[in-house]
C-alpha positions as CSV (number, residue, x, y, z in Angstrom):
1,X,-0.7,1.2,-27.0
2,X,-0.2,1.2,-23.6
3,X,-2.2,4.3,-21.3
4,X,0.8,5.6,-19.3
5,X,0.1,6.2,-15.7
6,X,2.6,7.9,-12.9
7,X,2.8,6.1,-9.4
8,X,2.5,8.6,-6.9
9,X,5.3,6.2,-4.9
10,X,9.6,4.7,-5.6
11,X,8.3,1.8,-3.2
12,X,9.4,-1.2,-5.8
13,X,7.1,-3.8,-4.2
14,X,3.7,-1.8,-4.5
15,X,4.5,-0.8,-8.4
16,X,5.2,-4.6,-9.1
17,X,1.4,-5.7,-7.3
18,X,-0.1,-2.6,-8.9
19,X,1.4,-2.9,-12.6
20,X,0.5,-6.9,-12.4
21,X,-3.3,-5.9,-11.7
22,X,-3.4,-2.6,-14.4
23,X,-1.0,-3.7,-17.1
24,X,-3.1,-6.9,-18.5
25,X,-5.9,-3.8,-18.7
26,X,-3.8,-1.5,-20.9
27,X,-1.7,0.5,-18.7
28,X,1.8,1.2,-18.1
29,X,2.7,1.9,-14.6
30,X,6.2,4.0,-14.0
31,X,7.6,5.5,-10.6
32,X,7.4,9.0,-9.8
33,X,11.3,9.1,-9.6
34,X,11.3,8.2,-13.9
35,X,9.8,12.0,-13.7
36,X,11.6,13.3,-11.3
37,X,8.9,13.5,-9.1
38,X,9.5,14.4,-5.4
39,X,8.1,12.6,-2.6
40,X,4.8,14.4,-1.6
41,X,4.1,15.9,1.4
42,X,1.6,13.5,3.6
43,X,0.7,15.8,6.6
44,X,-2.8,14.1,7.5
45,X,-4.2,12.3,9.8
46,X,-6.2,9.7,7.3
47,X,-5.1,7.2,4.7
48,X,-7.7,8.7,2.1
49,X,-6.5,12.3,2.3
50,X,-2.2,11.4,2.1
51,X,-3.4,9.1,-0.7
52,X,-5.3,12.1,-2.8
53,X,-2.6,14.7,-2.1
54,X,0.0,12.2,-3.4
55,X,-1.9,11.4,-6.4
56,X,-2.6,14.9,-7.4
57,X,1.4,15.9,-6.4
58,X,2.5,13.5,-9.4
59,X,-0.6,14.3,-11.5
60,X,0.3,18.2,-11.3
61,X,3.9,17.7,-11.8
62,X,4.1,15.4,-14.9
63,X,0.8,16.3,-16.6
64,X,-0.3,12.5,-16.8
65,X,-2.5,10.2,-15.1
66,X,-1.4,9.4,-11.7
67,X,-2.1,6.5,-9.3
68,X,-1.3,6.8,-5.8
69,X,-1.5,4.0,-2.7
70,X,-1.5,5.0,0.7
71,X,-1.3,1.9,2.9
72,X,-0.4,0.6,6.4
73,X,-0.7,-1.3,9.1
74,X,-3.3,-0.9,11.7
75,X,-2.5,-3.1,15.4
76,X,-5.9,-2.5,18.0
77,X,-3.0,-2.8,21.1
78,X,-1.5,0.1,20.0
79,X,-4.7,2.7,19.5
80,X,-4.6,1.8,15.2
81,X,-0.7,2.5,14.8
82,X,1.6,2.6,13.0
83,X,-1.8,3.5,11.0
84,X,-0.4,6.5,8.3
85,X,2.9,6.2,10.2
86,X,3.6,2.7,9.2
87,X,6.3,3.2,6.5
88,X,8.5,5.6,8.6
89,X,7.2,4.2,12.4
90,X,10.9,3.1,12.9
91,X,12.2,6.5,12.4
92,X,15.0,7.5,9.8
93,X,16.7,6.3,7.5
94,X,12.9,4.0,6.6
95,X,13.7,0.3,6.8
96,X,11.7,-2.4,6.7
97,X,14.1,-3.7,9.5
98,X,13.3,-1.1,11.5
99,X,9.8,-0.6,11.4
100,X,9.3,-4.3,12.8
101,X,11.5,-3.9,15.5
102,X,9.5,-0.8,17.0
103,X,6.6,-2.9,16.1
104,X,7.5,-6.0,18.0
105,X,9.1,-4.5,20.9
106,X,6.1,-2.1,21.6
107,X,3.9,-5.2,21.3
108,X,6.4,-6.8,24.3
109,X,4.2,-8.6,26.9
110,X,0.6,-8.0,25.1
111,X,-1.1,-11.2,24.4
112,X,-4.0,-9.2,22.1
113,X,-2.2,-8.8,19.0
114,X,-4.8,-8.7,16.0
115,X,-4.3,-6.4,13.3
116,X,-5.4,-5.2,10.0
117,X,-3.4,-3.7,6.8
118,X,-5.5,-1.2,5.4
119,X,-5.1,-0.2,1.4
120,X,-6.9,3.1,-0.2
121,X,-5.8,3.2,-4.0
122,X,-6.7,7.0,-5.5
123,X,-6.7,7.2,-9.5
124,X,-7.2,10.9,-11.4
125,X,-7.5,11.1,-15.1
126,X,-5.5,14.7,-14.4
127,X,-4.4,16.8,-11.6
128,X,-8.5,18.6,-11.9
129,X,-10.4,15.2,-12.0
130,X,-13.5,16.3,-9.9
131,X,-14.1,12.5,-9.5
132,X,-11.2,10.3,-8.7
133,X,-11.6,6.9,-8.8
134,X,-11.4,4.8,-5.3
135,X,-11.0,1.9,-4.2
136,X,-10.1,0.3,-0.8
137,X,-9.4,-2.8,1.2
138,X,-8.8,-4.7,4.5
139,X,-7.2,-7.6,5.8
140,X,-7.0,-9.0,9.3
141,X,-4.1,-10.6,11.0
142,X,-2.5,-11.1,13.7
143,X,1.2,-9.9,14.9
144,X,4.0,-12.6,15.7
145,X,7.3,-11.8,17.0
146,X,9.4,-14.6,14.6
147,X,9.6,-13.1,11.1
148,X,8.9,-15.8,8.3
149,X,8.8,-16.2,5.0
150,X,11.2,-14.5,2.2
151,X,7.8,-12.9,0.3
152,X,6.4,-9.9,-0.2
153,X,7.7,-6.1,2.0
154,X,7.1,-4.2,5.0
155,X,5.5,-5.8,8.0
156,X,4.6,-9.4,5.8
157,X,6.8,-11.4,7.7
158,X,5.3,-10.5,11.4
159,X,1.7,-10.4,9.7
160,X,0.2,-13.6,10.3
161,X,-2.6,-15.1,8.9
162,X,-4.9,-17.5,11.3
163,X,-6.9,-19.5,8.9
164,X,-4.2,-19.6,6.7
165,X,-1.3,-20.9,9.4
166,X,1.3,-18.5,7.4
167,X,2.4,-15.0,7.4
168,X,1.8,-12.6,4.2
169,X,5.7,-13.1,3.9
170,X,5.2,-16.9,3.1
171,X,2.3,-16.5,0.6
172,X,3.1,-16.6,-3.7
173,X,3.0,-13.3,-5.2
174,X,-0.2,-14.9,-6.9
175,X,-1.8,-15.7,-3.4
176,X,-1.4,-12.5,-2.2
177,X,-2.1,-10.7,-4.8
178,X,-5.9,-12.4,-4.5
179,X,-6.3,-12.1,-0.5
180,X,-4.5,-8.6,0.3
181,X,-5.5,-5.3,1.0
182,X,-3.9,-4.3,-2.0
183,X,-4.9,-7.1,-3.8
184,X,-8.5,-6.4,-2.7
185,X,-8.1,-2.8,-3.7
186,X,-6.4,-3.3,-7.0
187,X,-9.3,-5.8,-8.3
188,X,-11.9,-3.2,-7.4
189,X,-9.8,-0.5,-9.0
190,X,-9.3,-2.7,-12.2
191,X,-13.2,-3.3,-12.1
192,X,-14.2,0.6,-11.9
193,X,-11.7,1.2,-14.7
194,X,-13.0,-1.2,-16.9
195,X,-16.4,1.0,-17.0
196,X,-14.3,4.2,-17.0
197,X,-12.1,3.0,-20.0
């Protein structure tokens, strides 16, 4: 029997890295939006405190166990933004599209252009748990202007990896899973549930 679990998110490529990490330990990851769960208000100014109120949000509304991601993109040129920003930085309606073409045309004529996407994963047994379980991770990059690869979401095809000579977009699902934020996140989240389970 698989332990249900509510993500705090409708974003279709985060549930598919997070359900390949948690279902091989027992848990069934749905989005919010198979509840009817409305997007949660994210009014701070850190990763770690959009990422607990979106967890509890979907914890208090469907009564289960809820995981939430709060993730972005962090470029030094820019003071840290998009930062907590990143998914709407190109305004409204969100697109991907749009997010990268604020992003390279404010990085227009700055040679500097290392960057990090930053991943804080929050996990509550119930909308009360007085000790969530958290887990975190970074990975450095550096912004091009050509988008490659057909991979991955968001900002992967401008995020390019040195020591790799591609961009996130142009890894396997399995690659990234191992070297990304996410990925980084997810494996210490999977470890911490292990002992919790």
């Amino acid at each position: 029997m698989l332990h249900p679990i509510v993500m705090a998110s409708n974003n279709a490529g985060k549930l598919r890295e997070i359900d390949r990490i948690l279902s091989p330990l027992g848990f069934k990851v749905s989005p919010q939006s198979q509840y009817s769960v409305s997007e949660a208000d994210e009014p701070y100014p850190t990763f770690i405190e959009n990422c607990i109120a979106k967890a509890r949000h979907a914890a208090n509304i469907t009564g289960m166990s809820a995981i939430a991601d709060d993730s972005g993109i962090c470029v030094a040129a820019l003071g840290g933004a998009p930062g907590v920003l990143s998914a709407r930085f190109g305004g409204e309606p969100r697109s991907d599209l749009g997010n990268n073409t604020k992003l390279i045309a404010a990085l227009q004529g700055i040679v500097q252009r290392n960057a990090y996407y930053y991943c804080v994963l929050v996990y509550l047994r119930h909308v009360n748990d007085p000790q969530p379980i958290i887990a975190d991770g970074v990975w450095h990059g550096v912004i091009i202007d050509e988008a490659l690869g057909s991979e991955g979401f968001g900002y992967d095809p401008h995020f390019f990896i040195p020591e790799l000579g591609k961009t996130a977009a142009q890894l396997t699902p399995a690659q990234k899973d191992k070297l990304s934020h996410r990925g980084q996140a997810l494996a210490q989240l999977a470890a911490k549930l292990r002992r919790d389970i």
